[in-house]
PQR file with spaces between the fields and no chain letter, atoms N, CA, C, O and H, PARSE charges and radii, in Angstrom:
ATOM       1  N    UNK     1     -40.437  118.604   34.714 -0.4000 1.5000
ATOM       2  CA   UNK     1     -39.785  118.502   33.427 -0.0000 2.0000
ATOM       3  C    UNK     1     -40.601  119.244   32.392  0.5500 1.7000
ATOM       4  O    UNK     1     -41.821  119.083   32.429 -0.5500 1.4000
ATOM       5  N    UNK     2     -40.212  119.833   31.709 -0.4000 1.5000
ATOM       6  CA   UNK     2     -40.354  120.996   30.651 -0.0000 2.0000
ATOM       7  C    UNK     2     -41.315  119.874   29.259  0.5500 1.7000
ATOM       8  O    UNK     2     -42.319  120.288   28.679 -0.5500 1.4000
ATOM       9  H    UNK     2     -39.221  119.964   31.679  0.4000 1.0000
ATOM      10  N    UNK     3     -40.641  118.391   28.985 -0.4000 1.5000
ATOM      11  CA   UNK     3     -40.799  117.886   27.980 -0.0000 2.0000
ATOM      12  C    UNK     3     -39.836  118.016   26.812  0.5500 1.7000
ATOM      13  O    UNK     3     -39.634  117.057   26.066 -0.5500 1.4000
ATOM      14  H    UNK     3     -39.825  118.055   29.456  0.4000 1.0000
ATOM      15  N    UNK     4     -39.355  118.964   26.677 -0.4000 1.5000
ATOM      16  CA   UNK     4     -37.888  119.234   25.861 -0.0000 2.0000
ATOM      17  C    UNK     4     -36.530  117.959   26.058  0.5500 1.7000
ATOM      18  O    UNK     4     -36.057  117.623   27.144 -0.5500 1.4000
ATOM      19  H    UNK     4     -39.520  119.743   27.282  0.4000 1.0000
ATOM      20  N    UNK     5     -36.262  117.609   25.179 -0.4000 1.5000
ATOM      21  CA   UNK     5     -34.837  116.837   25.858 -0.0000 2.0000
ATOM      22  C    UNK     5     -33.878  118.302   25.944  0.5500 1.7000
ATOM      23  O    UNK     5     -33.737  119.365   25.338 -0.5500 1.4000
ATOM      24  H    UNK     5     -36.646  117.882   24.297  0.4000 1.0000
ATOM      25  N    UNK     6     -33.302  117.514   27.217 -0.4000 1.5000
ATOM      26  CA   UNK     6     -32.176  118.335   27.258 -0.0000 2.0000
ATOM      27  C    UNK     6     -30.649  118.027   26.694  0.5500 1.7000
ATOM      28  O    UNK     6     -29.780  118.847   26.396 -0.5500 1.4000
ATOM      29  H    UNK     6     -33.417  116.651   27.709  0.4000 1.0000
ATOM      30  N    UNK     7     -30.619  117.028   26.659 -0.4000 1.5000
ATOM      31  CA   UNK     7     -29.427  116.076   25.878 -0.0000 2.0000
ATOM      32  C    UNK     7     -28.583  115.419   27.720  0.5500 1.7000
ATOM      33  O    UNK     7     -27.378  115.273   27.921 -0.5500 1.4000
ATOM      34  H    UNK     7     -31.325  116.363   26.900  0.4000 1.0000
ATOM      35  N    UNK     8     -29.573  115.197   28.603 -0.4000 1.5000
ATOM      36  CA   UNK     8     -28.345  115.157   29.863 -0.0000 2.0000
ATOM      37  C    UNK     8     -29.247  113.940   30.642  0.5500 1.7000
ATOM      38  O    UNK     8     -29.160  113.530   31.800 -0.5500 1.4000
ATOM      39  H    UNK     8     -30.553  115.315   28.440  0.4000 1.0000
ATOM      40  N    UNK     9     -30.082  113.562   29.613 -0.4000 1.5000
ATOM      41  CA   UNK     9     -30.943  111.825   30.072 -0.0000 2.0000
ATOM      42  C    UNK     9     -30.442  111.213   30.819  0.5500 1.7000
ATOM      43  O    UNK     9     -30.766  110.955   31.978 -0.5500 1.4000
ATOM      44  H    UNK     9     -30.153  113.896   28.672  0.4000 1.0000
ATOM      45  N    UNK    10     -29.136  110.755   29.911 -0.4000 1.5000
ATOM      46  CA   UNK    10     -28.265  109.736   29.999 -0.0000 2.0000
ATOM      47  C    UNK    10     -27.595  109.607   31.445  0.5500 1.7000
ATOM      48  O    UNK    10     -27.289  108.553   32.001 -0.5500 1.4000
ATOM      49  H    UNK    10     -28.873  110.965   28.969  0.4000 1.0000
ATOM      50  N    UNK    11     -27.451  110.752   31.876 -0.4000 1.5000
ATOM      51  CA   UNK    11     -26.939  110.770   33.024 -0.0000 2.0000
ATOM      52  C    UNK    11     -27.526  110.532   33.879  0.5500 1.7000
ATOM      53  O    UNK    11     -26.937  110.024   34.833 -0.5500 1.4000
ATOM      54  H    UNK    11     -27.700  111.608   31.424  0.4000 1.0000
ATOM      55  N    UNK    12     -28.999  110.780   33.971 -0.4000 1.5000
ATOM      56  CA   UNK    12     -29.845  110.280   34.795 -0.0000 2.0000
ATOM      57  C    UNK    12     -29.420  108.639   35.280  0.5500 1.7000
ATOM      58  O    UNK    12     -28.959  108.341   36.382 -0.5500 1.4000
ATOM      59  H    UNK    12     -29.478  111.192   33.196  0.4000 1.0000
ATOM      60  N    UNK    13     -29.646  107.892   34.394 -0.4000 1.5000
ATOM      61  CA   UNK    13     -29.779  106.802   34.398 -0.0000 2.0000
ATOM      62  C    UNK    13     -28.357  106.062   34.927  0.5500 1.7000
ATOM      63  O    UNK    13     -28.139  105.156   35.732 -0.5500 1.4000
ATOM      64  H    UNK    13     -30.021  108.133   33.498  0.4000 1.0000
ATOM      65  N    UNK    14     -27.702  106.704   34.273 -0.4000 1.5000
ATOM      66  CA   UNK    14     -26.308  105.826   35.033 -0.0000 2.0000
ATOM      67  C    UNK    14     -24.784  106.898   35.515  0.5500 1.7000
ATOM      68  O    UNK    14     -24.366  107.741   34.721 -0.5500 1.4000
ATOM      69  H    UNK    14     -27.879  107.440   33.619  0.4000 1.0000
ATOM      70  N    UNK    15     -24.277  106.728   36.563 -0.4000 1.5000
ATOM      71  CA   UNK    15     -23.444  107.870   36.939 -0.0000 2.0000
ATOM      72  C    UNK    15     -22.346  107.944   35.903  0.5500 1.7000
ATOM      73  O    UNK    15     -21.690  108.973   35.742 -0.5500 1.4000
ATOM      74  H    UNK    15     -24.616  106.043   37.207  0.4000 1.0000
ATOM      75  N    UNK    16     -22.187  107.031   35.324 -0.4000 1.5000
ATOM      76  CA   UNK    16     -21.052  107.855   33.866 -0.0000 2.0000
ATOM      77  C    UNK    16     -21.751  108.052   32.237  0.5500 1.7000
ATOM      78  O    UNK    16     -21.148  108.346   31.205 -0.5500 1.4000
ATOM      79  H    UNK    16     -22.720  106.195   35.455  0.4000 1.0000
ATOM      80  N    UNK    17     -23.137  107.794   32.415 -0.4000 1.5000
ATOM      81  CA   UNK    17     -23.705  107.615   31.263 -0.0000 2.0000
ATOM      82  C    UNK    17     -24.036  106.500   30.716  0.5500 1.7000
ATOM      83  O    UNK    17     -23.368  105.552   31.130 -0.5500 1.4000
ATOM      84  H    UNK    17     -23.627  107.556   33.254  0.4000 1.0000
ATOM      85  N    UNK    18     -25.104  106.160   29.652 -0.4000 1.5000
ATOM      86  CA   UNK    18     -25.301  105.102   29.326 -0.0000 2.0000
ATOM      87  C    UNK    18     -24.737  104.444   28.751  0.5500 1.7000
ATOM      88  O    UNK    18     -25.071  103.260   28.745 -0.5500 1.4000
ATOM      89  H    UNK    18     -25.646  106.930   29.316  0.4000 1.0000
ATOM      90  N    UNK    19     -23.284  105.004   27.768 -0.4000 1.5000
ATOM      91  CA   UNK    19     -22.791  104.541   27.080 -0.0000 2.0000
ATOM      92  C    UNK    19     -21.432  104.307   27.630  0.5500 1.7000
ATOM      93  O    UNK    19     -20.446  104.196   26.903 -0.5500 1.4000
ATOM      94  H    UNK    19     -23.012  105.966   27.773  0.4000 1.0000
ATOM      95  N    UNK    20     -21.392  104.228   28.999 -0.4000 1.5000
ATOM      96  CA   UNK    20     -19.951  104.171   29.768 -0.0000 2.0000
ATOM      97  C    UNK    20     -19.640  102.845   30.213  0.5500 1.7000
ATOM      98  O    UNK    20     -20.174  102.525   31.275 -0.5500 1.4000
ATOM      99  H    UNK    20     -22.194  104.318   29.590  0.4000 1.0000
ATOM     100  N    UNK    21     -19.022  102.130   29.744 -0.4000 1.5000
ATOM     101  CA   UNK    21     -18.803  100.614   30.476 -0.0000 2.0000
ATOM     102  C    UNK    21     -17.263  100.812   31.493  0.5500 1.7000
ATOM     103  O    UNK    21     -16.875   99.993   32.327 -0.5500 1.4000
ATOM     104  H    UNK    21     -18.588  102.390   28.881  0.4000 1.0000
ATOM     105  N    UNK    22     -16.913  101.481   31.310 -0.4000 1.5000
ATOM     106  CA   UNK    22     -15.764  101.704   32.603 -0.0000 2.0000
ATOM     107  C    UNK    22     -14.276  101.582   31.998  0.5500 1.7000
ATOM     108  O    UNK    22     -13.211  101.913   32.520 -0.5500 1.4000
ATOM     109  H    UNK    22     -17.228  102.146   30.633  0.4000 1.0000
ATOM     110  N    UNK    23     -14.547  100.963   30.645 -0.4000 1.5000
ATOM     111  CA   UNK    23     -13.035  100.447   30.197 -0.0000 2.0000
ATOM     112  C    UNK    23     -12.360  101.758   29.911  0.5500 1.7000
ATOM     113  O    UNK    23     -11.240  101.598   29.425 -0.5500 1.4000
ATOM     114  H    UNK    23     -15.412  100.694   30.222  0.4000 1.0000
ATOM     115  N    UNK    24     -12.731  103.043   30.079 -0.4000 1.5000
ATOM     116  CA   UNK    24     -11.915  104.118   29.657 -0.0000 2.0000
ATOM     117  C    UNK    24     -11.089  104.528   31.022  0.5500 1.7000
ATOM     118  O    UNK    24      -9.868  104.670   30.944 -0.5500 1.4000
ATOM     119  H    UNK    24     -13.640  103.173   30.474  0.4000 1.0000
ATOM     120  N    UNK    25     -11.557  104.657   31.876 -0.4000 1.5000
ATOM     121  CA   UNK    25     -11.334  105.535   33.377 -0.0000 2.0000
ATOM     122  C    UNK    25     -10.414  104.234   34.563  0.5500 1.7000
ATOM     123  O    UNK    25      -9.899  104.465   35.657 -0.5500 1.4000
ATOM     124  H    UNK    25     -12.548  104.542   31.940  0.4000 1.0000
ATOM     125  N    UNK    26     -10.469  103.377   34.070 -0.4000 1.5000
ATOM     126  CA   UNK    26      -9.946  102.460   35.084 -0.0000 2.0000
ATOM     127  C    UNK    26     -10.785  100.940   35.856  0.5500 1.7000
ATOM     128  O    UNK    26     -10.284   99.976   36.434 -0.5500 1.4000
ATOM     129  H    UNK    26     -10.887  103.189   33.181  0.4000 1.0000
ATOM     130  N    UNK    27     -11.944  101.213   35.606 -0.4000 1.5000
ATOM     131  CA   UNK    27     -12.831  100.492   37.010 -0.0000 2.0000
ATOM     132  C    UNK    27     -13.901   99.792   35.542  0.5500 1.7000
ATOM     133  O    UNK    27     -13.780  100.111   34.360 -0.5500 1.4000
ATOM     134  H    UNK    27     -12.352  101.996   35.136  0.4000 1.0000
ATOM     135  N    UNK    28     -14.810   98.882   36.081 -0.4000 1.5000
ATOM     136  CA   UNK    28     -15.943   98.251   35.708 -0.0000 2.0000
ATOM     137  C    UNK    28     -16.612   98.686   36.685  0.5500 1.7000
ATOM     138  O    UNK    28     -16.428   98.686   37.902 -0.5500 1.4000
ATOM     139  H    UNK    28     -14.908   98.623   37.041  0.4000 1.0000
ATOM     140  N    UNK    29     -17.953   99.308   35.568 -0.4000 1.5000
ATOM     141  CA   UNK    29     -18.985   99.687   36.299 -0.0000 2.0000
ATOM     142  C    UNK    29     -19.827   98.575   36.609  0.5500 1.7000
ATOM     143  O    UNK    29     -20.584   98.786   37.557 -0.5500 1.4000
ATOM     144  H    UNK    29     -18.103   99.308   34.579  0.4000 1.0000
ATOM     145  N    UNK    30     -19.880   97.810   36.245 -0.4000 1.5000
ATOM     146  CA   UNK    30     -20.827   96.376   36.223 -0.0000 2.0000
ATOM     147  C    UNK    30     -20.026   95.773   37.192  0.5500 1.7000
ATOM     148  O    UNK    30     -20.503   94.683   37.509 -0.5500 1.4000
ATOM     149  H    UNK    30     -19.265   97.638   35.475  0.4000 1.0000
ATOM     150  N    UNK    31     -19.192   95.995   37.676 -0.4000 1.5000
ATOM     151  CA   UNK    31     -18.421   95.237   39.663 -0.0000 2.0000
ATOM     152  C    UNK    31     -18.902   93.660   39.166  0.5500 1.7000
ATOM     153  O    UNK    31     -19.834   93.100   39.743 -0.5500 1.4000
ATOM     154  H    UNK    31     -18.805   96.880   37.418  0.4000 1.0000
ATOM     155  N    UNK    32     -18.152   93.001   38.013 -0.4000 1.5000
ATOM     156  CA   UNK    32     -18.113   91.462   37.618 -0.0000 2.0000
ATOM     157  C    UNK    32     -17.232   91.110   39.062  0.5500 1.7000
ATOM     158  O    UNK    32     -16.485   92.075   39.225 -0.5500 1.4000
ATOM     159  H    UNK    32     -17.395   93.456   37.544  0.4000 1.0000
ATOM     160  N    UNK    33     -17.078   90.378   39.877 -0.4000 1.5000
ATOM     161  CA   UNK    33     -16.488   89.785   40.501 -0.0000 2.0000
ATOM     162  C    UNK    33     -14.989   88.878   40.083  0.5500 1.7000
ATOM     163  O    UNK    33     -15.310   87.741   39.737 -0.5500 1.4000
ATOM     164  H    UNK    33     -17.685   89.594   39.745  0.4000 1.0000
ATOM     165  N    UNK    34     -13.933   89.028   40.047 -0.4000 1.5000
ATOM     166  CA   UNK    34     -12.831   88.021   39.359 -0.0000 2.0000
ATOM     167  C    UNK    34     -12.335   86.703   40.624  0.5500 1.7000
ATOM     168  O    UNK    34     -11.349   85.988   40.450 -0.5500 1.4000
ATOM     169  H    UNK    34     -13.672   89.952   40.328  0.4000 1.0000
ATOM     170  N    UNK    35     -13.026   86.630   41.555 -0.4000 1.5000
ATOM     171  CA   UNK    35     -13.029   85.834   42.789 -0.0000 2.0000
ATOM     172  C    UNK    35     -14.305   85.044   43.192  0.5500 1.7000
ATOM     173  O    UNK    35     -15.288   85.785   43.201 -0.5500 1.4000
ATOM     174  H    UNK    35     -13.827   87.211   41.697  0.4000 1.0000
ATOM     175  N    UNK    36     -14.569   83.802   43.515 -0.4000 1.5000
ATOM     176  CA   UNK    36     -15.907   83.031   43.823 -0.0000 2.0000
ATOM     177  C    UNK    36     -15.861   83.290   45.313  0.5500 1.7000
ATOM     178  O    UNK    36     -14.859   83.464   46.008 -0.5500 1.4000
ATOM     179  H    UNK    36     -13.771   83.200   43.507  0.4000 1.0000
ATOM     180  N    UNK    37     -17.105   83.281   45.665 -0.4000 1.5000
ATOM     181  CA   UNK    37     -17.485   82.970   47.282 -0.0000 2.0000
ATOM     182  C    UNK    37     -16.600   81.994   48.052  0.5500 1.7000
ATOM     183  O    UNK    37     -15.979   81.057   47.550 -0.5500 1.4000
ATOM     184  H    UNK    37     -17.919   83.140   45.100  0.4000 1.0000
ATOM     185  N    UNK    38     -16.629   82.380   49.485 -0.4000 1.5000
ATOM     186  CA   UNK    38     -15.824   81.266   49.990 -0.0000 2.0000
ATOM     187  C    UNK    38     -16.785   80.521   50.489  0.5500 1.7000
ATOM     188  O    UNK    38     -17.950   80.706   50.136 -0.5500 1.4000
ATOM     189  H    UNK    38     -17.133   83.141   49.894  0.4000 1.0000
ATOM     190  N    UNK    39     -16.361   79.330   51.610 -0.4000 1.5000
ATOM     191  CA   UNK    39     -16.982   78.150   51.610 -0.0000 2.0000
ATOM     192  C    UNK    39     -18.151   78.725   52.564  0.5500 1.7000
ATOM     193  O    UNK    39     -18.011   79.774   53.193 -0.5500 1.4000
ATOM     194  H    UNK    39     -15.415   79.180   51.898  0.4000 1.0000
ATOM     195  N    UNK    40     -18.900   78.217   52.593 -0.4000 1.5000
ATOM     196  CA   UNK    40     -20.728   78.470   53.602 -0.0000 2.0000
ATOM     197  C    UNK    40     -20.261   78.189   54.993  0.5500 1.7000
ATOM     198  O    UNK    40     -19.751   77.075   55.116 -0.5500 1.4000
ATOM     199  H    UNK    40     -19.013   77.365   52.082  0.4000 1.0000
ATOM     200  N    UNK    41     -20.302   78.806   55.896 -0.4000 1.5000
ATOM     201  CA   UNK    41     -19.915   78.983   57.577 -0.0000 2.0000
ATOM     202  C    UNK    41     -21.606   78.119   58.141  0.5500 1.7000
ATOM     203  O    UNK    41     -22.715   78.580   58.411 -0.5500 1.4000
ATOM     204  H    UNK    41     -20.716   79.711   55.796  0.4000 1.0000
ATOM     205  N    UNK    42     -20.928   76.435   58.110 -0.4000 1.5000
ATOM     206  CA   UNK    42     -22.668   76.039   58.190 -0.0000 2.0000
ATOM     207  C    UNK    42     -22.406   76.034   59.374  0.5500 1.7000
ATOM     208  O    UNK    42     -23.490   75.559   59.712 -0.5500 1.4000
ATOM     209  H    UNK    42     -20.027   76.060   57.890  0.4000 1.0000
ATOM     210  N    UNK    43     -21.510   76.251   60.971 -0.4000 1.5000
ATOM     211  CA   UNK    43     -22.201   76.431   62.168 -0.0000 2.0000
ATOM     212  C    UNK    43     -22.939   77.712   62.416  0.5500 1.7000
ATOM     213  O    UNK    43     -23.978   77.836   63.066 -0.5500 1.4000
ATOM     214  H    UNK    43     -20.629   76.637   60.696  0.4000 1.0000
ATOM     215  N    UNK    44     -22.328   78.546   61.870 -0.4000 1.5000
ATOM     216  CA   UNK    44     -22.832   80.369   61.488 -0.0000 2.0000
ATOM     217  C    UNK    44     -24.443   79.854   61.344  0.5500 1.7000
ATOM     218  O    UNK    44     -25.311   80.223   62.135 -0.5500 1.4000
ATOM     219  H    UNK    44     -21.484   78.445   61.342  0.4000 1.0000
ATOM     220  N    UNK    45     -24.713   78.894   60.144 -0.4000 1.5000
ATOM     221  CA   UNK    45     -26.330   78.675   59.348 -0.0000 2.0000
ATOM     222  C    UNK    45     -26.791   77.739   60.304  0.5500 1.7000
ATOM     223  O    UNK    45     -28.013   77.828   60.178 -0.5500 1.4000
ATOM     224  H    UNK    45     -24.008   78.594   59.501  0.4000 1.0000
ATOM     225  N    UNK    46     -26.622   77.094   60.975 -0.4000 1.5000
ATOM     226  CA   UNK    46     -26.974   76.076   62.148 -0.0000 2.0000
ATOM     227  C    UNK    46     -27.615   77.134   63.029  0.5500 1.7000
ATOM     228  O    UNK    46     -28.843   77.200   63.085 -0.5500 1.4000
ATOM     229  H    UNK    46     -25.630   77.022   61.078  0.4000 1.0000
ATOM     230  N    UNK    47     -26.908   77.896   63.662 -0.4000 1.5000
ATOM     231  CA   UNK    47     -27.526   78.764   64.868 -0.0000 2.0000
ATOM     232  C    UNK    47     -28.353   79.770   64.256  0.5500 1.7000
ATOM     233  O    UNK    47     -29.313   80.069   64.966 -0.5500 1.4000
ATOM     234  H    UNK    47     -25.911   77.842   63.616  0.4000 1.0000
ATOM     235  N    UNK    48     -28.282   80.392   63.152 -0.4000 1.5000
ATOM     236  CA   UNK    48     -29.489   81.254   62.416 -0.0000 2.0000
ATOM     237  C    UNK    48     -30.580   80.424   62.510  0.5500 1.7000
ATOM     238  O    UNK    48     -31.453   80.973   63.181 -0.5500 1.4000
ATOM     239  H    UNK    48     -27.502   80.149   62.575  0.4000 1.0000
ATOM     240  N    UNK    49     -30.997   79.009   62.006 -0.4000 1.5000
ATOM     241  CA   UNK    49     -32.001   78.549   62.209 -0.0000 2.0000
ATOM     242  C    UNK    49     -32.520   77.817   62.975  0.5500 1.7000
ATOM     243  O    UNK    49     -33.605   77.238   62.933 -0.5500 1.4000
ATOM     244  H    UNK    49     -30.287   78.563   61.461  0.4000 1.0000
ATOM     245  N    UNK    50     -31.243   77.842   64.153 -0.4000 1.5000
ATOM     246  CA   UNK    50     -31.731   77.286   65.748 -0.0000 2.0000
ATOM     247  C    UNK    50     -32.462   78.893   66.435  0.5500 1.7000
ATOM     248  O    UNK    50     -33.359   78.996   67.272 -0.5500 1.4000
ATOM     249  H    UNK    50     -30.361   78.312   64.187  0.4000 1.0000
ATOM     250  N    UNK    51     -31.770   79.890   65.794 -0.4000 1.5000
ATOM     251  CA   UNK    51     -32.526   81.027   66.537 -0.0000 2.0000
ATOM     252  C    UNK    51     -34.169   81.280   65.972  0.5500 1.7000
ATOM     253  O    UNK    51     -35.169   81.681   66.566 -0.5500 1.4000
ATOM     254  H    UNK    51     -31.042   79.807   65.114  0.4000 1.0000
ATOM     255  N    UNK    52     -33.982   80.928   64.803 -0.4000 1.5000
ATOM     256  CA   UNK    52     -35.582   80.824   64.083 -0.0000 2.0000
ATOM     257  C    UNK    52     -36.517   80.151   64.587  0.5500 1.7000
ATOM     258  O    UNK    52     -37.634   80.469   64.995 -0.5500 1.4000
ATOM     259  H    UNK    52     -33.169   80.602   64.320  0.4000 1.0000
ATOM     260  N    UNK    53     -35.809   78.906   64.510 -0.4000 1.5000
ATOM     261  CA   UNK    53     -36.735   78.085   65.460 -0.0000 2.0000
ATOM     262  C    UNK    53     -37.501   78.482   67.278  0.5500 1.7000
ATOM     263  O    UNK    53     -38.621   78.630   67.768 -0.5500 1.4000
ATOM     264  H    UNK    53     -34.902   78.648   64.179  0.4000 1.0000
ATOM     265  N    UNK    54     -36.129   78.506   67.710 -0.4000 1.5000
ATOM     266  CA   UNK    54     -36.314   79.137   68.909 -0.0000 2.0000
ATOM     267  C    UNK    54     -37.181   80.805   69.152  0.5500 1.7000
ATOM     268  O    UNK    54     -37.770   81.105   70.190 -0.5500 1.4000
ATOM     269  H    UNK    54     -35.220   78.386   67.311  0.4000 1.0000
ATOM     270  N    UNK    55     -37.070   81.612   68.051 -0.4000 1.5000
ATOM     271  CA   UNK    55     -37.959   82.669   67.907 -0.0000 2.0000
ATOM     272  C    UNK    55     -39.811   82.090   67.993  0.5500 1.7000
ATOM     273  O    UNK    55     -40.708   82.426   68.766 -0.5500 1.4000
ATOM     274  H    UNK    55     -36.591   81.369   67.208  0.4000 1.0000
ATOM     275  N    UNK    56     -39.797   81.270   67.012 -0.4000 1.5000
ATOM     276  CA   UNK    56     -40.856   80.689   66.715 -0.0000 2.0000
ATOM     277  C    UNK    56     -41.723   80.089   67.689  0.5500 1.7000
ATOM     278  O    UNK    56     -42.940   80.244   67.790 -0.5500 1.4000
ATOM     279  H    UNK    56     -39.068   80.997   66.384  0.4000 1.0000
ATOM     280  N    UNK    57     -40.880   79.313   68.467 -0.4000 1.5000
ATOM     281  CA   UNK    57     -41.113   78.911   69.848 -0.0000 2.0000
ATOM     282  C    UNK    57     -41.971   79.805   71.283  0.5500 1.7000
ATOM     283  O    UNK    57     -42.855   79.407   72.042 -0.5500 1.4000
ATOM     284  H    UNK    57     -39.891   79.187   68.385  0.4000 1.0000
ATOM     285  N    UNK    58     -41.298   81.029   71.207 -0.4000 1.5000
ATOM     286  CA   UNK    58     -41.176   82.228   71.601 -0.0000 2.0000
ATOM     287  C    UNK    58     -42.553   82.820   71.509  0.5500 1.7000
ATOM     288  O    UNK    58     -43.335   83.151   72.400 -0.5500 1.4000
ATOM     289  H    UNK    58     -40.581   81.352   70.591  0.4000 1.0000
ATOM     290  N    UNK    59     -42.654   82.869   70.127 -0.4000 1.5000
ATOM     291  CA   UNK    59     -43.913   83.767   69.434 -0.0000 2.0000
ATOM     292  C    UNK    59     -45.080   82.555   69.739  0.5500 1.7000
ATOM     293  O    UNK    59     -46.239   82.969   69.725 -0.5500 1.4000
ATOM     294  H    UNK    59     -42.019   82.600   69.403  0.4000 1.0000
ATOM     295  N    UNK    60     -44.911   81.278   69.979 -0.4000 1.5000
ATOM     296  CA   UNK    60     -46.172   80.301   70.005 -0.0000 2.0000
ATOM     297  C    UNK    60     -46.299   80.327   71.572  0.5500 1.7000
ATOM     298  O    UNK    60     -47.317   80.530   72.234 -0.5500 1.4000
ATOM     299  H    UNK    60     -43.970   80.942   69.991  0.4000 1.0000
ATOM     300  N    UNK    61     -45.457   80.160   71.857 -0.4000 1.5000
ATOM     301  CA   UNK    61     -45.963   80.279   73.490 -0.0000 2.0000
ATOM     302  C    UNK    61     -46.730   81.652   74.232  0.5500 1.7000
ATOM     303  O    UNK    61     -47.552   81.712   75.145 -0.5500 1.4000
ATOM     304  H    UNK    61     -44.630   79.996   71.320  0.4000 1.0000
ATOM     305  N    UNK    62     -45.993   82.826   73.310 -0.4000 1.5000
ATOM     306  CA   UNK    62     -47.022   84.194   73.615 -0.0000 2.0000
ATOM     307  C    UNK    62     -48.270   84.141   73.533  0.5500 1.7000
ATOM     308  O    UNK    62     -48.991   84.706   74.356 -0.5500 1.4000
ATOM     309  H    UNK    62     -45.325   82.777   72.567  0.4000 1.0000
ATOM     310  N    UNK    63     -48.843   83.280   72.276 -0.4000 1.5000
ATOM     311  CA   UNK    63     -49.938   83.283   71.573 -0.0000 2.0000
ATOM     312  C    UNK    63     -50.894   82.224   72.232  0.5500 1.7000
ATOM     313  O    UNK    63     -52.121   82.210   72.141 -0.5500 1.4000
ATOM     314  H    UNK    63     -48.258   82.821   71.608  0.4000 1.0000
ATOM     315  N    UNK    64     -50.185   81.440   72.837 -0.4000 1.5000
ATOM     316  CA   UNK    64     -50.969   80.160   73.567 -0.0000 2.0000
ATOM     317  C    UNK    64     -50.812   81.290   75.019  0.5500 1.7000
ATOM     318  O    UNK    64     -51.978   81.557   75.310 -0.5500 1.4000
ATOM     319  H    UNK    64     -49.187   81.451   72.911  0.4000 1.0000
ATOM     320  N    UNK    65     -50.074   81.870   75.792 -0.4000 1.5000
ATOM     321  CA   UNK    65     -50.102   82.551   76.667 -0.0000 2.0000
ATOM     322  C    UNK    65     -51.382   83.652   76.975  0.5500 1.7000
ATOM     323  O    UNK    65     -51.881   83.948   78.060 -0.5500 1.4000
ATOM     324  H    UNK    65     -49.126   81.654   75.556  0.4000 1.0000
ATOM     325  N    UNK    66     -51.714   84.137   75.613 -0.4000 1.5000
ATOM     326  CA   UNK    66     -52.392   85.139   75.580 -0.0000 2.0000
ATOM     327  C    UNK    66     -53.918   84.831   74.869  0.5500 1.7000
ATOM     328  O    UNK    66     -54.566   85.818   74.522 -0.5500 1.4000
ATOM     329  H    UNK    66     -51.308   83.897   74.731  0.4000 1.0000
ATOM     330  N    UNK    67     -54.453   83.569   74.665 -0.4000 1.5000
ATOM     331  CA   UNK    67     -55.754   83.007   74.316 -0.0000 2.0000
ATOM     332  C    UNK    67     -55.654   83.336   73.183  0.5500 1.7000
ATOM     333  O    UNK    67     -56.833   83.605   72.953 -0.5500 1.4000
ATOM     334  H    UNK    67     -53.926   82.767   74.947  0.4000 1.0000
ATOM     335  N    UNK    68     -54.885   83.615   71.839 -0.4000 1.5000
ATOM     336  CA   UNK    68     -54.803   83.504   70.837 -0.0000 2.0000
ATOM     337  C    UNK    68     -55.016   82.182   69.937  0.5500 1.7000
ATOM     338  O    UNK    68     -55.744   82.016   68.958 -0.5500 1.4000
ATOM     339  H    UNK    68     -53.927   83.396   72.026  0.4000 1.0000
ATOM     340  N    UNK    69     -53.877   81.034   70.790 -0.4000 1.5000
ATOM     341  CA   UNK    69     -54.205   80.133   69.935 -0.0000 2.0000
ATOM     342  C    UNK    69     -55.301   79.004   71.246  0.5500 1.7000
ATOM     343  O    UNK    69     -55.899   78.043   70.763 -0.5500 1.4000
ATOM     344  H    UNK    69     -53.286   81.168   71.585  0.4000 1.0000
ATOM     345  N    UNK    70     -55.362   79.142   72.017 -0.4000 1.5000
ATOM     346  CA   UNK    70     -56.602   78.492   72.686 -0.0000 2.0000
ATOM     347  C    UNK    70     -55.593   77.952   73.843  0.5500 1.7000
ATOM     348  O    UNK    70     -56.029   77.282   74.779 -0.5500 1.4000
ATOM     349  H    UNK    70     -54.876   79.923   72.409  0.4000 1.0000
């Protein structure tokens, strides 16, 4: 960079400019959501942290396997 403005900053920083909130072109640039999350898939979260566990398991028995943990 030269140090000069060039007058084309703005663009840097955001793909329509800084002073663009979206209400001209169609869209929100800020992607507000007009819909909430749906409900939490807790058998989905059950087996993520049966696999954690079971990872964990995994990694302690290597470590007891390998004179790490005694």
């Amino acid at each position: 960079m030269t140090g000069h403005p060039s007058g084309h900053e703005d663009e840097l920083i955001e793909p329509h400019g800084t002073y663009d909130h979206g209400e001209t072109h169609g869209h929100d640039d800020h992607a507000h959501a007009s819909e909430s999350l749906g409900p939490v898939d807790v058998v989905a979260w059950t087996y993520a942290g049966l696999g954690v566990v079971l990872g964990l398991v995994v990694a302690a028995a290597l470590a007891v396997g390998s004179g790490v943990l005694g």
